[in-house]
Predicted model as a PDB file, atoms N, CA, C, CB and O in Angstrom, pLDDT in the B-factor column:
MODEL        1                                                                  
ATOM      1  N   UNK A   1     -45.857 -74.927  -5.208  1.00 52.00           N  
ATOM      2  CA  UNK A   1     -46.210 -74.243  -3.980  1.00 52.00           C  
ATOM      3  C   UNK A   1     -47.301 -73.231  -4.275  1.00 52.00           C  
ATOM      4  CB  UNK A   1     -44.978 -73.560  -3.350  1.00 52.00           C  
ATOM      5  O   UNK A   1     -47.205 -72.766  -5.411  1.00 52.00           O  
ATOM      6  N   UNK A   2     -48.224 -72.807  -3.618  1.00 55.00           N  
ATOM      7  CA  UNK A   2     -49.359 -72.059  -3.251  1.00 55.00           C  
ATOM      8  C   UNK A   2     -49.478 -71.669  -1.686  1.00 55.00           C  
ATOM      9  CB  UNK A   2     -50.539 -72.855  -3.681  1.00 55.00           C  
ATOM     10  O   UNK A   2     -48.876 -72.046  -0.680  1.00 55.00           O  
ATOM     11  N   UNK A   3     -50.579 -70.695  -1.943  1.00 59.00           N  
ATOM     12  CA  UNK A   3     -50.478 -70.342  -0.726  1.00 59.00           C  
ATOM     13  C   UNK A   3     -51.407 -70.834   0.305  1.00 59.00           C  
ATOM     14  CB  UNK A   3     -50.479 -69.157  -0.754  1.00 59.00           C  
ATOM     15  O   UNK A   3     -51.403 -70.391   1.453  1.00 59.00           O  
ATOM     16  N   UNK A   4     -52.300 -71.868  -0.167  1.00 66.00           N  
ATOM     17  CA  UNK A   4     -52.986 -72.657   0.662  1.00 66.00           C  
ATOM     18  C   UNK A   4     -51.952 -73.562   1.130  1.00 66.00           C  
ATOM     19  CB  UNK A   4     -54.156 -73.303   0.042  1.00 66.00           C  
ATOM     20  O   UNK A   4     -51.684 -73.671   2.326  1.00 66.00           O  
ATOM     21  N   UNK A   5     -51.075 -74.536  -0.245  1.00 61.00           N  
ATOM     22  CA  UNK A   5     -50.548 -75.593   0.684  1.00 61.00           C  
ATOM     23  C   UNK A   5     -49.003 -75.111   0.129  1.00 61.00           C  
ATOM     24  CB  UNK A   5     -51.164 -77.462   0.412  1.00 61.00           C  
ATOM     25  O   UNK A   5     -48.635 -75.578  -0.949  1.00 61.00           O  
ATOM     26  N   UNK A   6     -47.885 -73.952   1.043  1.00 78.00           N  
ATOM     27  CA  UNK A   6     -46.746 -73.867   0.644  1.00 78.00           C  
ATOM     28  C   UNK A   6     -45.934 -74.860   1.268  1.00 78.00           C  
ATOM     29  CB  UNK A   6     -46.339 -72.679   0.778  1.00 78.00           C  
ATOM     30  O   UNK A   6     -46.294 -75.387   2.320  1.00 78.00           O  
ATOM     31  N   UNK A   7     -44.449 -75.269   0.476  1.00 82.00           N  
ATOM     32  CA  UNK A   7     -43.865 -76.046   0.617  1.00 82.00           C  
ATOM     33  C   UNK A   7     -42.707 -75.589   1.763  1.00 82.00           C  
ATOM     34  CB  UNK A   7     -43.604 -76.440  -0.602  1.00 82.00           C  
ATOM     35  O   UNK A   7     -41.554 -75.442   1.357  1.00 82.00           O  
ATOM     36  N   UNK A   8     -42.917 -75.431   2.756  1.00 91.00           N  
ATOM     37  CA  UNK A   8     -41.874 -74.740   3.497  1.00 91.00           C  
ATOM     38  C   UNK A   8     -41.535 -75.694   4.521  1.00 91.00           C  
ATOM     39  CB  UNK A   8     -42.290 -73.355   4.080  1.00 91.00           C  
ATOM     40  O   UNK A   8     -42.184 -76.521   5.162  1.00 91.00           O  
ATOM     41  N   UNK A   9     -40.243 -75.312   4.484  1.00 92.00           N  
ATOM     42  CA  UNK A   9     -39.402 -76.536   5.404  1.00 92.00           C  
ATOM     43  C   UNK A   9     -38.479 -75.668   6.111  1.00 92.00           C  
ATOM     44  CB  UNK A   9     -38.454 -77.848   4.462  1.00 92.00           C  
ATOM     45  O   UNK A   9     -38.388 -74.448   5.976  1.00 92.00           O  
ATOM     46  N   UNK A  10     -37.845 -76.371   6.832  1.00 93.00           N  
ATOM     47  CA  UNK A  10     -37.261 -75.928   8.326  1.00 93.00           C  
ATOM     48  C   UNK A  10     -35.401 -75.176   7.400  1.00 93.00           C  
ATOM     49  CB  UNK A  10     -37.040 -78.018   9.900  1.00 93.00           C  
ATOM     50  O   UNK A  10     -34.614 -74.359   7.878  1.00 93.00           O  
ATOM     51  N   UNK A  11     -35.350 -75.733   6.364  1.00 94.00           N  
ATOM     52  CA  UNK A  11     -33.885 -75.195   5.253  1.00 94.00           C  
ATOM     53  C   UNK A  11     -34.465 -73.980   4.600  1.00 94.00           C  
ATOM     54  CB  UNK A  11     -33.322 -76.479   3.756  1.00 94.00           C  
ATOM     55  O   UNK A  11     -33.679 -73.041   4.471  1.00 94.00           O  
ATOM     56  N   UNK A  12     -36.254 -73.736   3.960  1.00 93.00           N  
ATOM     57  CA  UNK A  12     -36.647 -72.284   3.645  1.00 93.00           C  
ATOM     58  C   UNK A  12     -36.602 -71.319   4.939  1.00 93.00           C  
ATOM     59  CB  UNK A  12     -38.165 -72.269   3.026  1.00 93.00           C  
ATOM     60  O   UNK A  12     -36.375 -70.110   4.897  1.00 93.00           O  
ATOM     61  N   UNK A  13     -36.814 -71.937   5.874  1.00 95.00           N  
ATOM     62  CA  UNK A  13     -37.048 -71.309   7.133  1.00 95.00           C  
ATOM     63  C   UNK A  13     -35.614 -70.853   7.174  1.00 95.00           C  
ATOM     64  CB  UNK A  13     -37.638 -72.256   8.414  1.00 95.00           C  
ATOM     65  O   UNK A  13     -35.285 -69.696   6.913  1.00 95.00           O  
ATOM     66  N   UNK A  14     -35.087 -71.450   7.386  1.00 96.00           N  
ATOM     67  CA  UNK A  14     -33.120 -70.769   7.466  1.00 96.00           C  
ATOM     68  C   UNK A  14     -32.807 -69.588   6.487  1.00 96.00           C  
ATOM     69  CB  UNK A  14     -31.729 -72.157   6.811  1.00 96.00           C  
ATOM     70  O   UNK A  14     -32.356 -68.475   6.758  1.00 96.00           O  
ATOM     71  N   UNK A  15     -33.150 -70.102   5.319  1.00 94.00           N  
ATOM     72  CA  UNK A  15     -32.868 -69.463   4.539  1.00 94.00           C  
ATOM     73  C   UNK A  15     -33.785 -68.332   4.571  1.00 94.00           C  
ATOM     74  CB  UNK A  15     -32.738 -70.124   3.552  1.00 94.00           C  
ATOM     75  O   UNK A  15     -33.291 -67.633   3.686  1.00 94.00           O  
ATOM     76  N   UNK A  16     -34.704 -67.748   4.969  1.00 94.00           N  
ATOM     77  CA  UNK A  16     -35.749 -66.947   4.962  1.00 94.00           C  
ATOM     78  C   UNK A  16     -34.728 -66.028   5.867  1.00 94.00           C  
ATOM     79  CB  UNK A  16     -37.322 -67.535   5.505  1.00 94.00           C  
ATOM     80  O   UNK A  16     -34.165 -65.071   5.336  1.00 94.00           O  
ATOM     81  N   UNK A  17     -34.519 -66.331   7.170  1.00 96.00           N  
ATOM     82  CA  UNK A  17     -33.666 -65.859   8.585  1.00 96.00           C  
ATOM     83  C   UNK A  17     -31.964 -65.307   7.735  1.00 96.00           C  
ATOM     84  CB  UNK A  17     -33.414 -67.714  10.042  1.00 96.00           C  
ATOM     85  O   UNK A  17     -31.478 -64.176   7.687  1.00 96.00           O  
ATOM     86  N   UNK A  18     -31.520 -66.390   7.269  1.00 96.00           N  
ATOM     87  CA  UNK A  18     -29.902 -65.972   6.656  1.00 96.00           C  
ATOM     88  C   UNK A  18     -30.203 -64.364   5.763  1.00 96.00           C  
ATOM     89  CB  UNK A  18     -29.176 -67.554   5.200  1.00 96.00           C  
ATOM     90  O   UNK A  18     -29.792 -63.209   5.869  1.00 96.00           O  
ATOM     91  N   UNK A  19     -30.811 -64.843   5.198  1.00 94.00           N  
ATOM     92  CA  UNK A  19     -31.269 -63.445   4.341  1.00 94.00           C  
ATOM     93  C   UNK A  19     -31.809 -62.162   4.923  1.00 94.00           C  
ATOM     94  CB  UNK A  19     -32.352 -63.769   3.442  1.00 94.00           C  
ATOM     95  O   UNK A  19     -31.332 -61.134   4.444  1.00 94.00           O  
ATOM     96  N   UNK A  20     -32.789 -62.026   5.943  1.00 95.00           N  
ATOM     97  CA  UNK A  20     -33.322 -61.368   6.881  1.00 95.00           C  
ATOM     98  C   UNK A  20     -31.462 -60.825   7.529  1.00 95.00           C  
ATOM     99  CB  UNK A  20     -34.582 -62.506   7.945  1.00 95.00           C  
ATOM    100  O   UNK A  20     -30.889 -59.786   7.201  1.00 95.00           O  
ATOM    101  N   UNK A  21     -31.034 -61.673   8.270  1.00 95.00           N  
ATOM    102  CA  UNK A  21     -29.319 -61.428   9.015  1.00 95.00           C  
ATOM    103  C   UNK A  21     -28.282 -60.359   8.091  1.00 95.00           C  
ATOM    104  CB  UNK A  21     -28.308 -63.241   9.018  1.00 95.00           C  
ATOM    105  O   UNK A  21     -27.725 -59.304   8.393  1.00 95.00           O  
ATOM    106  N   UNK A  22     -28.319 -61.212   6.774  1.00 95.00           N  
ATOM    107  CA  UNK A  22     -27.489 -60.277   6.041  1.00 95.00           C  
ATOM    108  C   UNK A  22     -27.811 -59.121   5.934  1.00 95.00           C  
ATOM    109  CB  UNK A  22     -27.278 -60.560   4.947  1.00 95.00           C  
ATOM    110  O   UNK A  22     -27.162 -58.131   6.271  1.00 95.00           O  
ATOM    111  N   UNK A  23     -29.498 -59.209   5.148  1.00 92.00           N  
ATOM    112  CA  UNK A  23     -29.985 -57.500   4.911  1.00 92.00           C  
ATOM    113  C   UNK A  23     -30.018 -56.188   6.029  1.00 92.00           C  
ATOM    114  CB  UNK A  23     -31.539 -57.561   4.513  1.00 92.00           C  
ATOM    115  O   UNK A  23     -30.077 -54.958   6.021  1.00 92.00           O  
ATOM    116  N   UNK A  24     -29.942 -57.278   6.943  1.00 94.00           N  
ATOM    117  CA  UNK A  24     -30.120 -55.884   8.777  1.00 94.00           C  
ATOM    118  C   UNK A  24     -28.490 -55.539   8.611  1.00 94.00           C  
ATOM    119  CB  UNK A  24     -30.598 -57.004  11.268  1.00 94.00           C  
ATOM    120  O   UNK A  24     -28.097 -54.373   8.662  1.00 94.00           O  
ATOM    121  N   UNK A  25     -27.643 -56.589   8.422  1.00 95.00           N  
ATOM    122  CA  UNK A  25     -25.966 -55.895   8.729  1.00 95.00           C  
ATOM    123  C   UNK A  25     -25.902 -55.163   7.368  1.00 95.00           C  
ATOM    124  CB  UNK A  25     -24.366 -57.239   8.950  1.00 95.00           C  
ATOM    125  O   UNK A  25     -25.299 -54.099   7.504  1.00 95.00           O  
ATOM    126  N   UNK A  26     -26.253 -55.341   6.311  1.00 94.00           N  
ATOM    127  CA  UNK A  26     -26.004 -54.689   5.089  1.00 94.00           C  
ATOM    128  C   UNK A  26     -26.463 -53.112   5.639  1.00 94.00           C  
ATOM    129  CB  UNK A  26     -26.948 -55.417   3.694  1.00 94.00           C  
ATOM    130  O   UNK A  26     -25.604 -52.231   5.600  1.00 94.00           O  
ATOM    131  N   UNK A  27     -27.796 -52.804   6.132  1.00 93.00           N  
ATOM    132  CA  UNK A  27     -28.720 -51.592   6.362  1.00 93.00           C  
ATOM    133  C   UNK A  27     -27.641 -51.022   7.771  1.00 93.00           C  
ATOM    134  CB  UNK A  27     -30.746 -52.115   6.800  1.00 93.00           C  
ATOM    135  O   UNK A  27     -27.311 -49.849   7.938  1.00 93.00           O  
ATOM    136  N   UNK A  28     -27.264 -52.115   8.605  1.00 94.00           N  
ATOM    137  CA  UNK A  28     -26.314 -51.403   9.484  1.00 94.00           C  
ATOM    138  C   UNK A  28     -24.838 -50.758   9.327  1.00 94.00           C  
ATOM    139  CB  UNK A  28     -26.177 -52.191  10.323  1.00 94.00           C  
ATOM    140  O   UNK A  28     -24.129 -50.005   9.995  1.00 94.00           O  
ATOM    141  N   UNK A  29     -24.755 -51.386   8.202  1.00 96.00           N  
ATOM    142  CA  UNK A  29     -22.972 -51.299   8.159  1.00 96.00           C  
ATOM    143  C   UNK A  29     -22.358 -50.442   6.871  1.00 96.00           C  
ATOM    144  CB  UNK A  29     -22.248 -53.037   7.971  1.00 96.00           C  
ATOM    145  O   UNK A  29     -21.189 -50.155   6.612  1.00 96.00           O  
ATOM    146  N   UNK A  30     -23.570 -50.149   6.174  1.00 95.00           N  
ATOM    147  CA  UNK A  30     -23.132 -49.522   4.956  1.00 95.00           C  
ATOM    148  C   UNK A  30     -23.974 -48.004   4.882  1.00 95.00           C  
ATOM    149  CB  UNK A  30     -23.479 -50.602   3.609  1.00 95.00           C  
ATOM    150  O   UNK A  30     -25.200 -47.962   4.979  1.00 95.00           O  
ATOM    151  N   UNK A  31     -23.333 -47.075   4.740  1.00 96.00           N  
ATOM    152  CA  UNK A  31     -23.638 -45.766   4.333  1.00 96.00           C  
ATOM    153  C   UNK A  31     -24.946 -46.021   2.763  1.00 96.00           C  
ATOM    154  CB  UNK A  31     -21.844 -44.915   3.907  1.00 96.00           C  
ATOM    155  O   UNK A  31     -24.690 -46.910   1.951  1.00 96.00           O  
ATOM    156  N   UNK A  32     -25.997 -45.295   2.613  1.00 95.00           N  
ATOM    157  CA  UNK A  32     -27.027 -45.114   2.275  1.00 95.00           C  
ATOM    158  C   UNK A  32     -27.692 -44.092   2.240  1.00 95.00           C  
ATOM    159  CB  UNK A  32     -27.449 -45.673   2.645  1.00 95.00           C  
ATOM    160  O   UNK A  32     -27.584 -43.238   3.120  1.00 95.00           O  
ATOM    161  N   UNK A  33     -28.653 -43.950   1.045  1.00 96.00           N  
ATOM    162  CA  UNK A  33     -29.216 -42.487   1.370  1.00 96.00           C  
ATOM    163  C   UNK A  33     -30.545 -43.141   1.576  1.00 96.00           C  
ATOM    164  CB  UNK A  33     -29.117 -41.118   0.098  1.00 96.00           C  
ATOM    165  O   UNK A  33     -30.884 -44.313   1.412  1.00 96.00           O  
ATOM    166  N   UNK A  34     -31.399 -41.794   2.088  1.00 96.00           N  
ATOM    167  CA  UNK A  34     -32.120 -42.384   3.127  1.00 96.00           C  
ATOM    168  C   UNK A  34     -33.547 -43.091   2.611  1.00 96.00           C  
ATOM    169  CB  UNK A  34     -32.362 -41.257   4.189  1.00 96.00           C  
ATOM    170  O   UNK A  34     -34.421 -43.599   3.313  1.00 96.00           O  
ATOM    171  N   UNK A  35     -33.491 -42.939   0.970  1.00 97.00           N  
ATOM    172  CA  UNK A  35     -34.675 -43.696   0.081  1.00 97.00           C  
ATOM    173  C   UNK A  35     -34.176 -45.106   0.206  1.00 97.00           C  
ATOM    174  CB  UNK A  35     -34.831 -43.191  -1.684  1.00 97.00           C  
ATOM    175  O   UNK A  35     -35.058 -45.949   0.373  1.00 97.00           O  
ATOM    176  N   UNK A  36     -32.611 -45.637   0.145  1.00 95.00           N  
ATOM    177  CA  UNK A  36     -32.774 -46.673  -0.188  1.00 95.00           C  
ATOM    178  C   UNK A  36     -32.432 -47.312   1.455  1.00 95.00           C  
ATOM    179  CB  UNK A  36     -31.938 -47.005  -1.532  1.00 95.00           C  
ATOM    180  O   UNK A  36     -31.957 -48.438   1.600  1.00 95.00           O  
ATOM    181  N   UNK A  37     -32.631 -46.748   2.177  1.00 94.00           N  
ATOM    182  CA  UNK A  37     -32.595 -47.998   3.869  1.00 94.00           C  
ATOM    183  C   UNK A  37     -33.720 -47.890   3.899  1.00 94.00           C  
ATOM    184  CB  UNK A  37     -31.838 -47.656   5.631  1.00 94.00           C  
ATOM    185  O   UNK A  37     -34.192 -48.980   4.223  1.00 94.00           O  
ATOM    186  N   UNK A  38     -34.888 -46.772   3.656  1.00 95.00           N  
ATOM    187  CA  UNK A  38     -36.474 -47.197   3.257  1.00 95.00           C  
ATOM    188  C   UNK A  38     -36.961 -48.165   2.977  1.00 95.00           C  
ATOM    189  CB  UNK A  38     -36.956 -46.769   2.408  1.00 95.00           C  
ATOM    190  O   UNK A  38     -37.558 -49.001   3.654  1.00 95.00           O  
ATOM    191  N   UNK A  39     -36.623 -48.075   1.477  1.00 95.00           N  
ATOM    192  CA  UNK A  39     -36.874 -49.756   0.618  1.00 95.00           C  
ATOM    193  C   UNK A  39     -36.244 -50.879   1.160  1.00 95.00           C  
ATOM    194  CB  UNK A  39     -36.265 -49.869  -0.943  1.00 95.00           C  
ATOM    195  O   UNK A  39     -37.011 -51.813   1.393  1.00 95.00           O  
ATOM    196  N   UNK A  40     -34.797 -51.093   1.487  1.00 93.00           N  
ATOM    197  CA  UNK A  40     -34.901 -52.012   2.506  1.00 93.00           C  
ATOM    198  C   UNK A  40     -35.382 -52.078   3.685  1.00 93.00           C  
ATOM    199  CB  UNK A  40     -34.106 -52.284   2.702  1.00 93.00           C  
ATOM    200  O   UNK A  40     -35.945 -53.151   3.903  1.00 93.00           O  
ATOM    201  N   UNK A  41     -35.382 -51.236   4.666  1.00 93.00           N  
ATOM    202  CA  UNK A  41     -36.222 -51.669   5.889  1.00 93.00           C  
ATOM    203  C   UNK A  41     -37.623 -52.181   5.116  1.00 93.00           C  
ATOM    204  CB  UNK A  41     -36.500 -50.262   7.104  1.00 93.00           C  
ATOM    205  O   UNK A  41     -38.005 -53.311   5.419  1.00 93.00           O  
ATOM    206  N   UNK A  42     -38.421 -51.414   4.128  1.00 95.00           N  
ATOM    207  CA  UNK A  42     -39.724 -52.197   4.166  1.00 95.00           C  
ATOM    208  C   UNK A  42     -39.476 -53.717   3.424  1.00 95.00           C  
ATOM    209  CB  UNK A  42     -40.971 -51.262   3.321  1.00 95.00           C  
ATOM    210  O   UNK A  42     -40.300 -54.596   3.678  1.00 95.00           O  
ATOM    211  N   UNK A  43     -38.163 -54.072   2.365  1.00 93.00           N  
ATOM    212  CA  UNK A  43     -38.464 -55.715   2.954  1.00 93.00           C  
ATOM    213  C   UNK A  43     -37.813 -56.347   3.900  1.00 93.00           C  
ATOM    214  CB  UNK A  43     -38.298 -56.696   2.042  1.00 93.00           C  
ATOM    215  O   UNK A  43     -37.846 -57.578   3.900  1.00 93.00           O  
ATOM    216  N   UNK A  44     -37.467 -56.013   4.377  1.00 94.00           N  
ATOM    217  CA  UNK A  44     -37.246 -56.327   5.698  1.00 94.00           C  
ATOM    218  C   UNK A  44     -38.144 -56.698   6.328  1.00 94.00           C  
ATOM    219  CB  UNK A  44     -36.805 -55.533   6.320  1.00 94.00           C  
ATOM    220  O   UNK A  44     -38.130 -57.894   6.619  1.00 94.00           O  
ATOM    221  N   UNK A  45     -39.498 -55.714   6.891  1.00 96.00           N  
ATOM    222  CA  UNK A  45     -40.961 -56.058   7.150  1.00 96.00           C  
ATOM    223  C   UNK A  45     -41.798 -57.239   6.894  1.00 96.00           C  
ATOM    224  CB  UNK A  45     -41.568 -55.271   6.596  1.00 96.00           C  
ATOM    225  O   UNK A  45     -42.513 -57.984   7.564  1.00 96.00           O  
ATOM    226  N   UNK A  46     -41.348 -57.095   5.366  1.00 94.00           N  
ATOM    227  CA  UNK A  46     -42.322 -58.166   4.402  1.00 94.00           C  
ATOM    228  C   UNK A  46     -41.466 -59.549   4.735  1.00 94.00           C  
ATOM    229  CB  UNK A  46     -42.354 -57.733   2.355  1.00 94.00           C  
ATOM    230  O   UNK A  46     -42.202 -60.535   4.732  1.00 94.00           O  
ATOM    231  N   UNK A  47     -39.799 -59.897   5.076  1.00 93.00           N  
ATOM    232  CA  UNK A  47     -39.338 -61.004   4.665  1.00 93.00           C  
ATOM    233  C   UNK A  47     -39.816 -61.608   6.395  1.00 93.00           C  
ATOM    234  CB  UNK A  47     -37.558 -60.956   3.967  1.00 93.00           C  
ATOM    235  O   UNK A  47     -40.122 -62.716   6.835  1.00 93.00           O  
ATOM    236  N   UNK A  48     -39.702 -60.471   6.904  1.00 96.00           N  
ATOM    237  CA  UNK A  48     -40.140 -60.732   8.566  1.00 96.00           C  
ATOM    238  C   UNK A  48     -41.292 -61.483   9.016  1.00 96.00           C  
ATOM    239  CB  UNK A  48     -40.426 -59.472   9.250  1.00 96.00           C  
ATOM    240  O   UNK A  48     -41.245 -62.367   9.871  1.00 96.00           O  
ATOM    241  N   UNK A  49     -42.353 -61.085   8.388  1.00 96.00           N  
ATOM    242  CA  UNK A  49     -43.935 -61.357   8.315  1.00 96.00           C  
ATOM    243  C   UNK A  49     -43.552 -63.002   7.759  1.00 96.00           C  
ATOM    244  CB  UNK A  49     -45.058 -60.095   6.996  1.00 96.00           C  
ATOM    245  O   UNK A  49     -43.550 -63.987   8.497  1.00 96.00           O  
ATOM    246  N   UNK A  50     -43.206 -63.007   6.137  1.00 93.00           N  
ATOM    247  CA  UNK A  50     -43.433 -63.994   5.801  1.00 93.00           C  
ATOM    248  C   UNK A  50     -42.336 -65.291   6.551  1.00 93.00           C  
ATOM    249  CB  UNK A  50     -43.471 -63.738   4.403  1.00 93.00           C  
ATOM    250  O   UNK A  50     -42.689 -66.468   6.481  1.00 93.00           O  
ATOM    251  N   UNK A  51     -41.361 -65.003   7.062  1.00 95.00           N  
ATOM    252  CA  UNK A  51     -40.567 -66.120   8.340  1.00 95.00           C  
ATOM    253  C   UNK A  51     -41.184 -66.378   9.259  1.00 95.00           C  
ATOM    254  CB  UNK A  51     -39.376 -65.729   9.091  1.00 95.00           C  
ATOM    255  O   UNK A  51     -41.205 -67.549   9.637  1.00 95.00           O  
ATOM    256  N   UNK A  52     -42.011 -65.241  10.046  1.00 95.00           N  
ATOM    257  CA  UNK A  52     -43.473 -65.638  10.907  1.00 95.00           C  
ATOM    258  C   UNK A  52     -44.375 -66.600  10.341  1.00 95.00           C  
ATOM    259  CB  UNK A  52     -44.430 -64.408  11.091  1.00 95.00           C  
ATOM    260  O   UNK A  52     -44.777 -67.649  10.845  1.00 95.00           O  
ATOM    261  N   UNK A  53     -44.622 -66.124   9.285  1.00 93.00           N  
ATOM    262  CA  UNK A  53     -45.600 -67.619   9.035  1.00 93.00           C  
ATOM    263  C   UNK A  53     -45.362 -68.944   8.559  1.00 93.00           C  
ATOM    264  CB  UNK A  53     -46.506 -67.445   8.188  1.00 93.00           C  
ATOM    265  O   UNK A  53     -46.104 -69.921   8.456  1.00 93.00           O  
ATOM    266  N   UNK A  54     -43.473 -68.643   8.140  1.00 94.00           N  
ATOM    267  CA  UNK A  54     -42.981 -69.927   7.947  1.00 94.00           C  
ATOM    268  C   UNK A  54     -43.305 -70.933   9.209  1.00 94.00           C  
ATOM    269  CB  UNK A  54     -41.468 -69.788   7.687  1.00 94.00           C  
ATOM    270  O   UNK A  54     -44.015 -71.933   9.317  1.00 94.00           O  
ATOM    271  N   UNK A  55     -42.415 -70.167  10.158  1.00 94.00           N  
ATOM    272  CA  UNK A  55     -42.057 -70.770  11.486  1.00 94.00           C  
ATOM    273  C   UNK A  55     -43.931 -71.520  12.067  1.00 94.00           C  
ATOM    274  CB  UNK A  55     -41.216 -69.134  12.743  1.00 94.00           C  
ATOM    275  O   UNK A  55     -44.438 -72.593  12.397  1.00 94.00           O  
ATOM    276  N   UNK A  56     -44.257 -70.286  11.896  1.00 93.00           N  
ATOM    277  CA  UNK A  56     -45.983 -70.909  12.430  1.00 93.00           C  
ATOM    278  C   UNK A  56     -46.774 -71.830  11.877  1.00 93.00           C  
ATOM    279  CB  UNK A  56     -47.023 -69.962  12.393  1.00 93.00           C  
ATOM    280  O   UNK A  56     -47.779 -72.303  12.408  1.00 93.00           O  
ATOM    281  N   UNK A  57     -46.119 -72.241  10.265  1.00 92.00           N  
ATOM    282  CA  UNK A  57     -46.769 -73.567   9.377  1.00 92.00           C  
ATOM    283  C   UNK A  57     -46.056 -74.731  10.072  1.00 92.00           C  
ATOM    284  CB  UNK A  57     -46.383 -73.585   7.504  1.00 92.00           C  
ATOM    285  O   UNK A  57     -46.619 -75.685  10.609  1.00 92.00           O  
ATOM    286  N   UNK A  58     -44.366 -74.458   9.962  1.00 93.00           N  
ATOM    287  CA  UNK A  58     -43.405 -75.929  10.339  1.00 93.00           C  
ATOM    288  C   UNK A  58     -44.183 -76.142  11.748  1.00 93.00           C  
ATOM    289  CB  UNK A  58     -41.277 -75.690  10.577  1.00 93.00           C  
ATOM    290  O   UNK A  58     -44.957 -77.078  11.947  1.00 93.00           O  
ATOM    291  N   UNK A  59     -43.879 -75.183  12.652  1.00 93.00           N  
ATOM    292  CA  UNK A  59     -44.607 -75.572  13.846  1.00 93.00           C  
ATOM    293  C   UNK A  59     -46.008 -76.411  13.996  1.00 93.00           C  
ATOM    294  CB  UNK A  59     -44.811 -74.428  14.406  1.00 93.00           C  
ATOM    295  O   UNK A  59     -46.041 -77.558  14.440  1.00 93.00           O  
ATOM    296  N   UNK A  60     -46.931 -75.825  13.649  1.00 91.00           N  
ATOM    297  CA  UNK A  60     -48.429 -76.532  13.606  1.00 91.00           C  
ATOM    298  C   UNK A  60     -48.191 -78.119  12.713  1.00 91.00           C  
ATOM    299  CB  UNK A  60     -49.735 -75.289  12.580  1.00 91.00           C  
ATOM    300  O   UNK A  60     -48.767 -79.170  12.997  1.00 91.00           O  
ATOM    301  N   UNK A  61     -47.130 -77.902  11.529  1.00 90.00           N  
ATOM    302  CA  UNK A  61     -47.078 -79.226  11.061  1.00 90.00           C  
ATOM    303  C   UNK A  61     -46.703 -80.240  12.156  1.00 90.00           C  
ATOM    304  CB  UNK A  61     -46.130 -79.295   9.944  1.00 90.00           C  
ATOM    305  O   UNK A  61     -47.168 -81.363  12.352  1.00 90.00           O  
ATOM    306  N   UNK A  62     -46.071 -79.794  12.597  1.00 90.00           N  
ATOM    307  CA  UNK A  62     -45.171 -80.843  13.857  1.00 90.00           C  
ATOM    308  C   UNK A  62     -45.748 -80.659  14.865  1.00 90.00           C  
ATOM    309  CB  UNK A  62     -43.595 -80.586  14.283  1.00 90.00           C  
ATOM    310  O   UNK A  62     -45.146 -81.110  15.839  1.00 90.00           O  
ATOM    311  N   UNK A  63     -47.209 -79.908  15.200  1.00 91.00           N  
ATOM    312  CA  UNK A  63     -48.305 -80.645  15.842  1.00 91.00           C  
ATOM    313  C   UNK A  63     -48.171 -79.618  17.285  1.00 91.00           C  
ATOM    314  CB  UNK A  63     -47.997 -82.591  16.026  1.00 91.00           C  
ATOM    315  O   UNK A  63     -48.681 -79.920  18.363  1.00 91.00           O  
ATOM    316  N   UNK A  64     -47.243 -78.152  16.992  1.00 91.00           N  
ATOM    317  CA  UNK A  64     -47.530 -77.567  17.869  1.00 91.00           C  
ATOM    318  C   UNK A  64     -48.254 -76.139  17.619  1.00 91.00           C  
ATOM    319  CB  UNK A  64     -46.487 -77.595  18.496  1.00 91.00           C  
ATOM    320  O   UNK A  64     -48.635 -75.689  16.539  1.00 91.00           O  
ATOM    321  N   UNK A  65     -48.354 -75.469  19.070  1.00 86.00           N  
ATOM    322  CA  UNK A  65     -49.437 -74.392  18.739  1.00 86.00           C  
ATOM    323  C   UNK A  65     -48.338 -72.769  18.994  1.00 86.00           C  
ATOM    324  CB  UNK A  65     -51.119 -74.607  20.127  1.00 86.00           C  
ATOM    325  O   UNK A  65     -47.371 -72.501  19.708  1.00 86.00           O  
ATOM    326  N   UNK A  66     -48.965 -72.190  18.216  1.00 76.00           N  
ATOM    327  CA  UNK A  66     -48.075 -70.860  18.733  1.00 76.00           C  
ATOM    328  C   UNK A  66     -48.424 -70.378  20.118  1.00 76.00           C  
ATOM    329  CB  UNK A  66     -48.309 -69.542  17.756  1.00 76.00           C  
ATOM    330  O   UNK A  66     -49.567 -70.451  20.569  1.00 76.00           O  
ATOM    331  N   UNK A  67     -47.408 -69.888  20.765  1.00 75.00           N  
ATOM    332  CA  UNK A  67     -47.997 -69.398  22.398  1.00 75.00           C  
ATOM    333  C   UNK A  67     -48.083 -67.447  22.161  1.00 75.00           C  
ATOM    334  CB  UNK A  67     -46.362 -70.012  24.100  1.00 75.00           C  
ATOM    335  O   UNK A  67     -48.455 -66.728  23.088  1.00 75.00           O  
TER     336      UNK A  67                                                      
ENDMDL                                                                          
END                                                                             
C-alpha cells in the first residue's frame, strides 16, 4: 500500500470506524487528565480525516461521486 494506490476496502473502512467508536466511548466514559483526552481527541481528528478518505476512495472506486 502507498498513498497513491492504498489498499482500502470496505473491512479497513469498518475497521477505521470500530476504532474511531471505541476511542470516543473510551474519551467519554473514563476519567482523564486533561493532556491525555488532548492526545486522544487529536487522533481522533487524524483517524477521522483518514476514514473520510477511506470512504471517498471505496466510493469513487464503485464509480460514485461525493455530494
Amino acid at each position: 500500500m502507498n498513498s497513491r494506490n492504498p489498499d482500502w476496502d470496505w473491512e479497513a473502512l469498518f475497521d477505521r470506524l470500530t476504532s474511531l467508536a471505541t476511542v470516543a466511548h473510551i474519551v467519554d466514559s473514563t476519567p482523564m487528565d486533561a493532556r491525555t483526552r488532548r492526545i486522544s481527541l487529536e487522533r481522533m481528528v487524524r483517524d477521522t480525516a483518514e476514514a473520510s478518505q477511506m470512504a471517498a476512495f471505496i466510493l469513487a472506486r464503485e464509480g460514485g461521486e461525493p455530494s
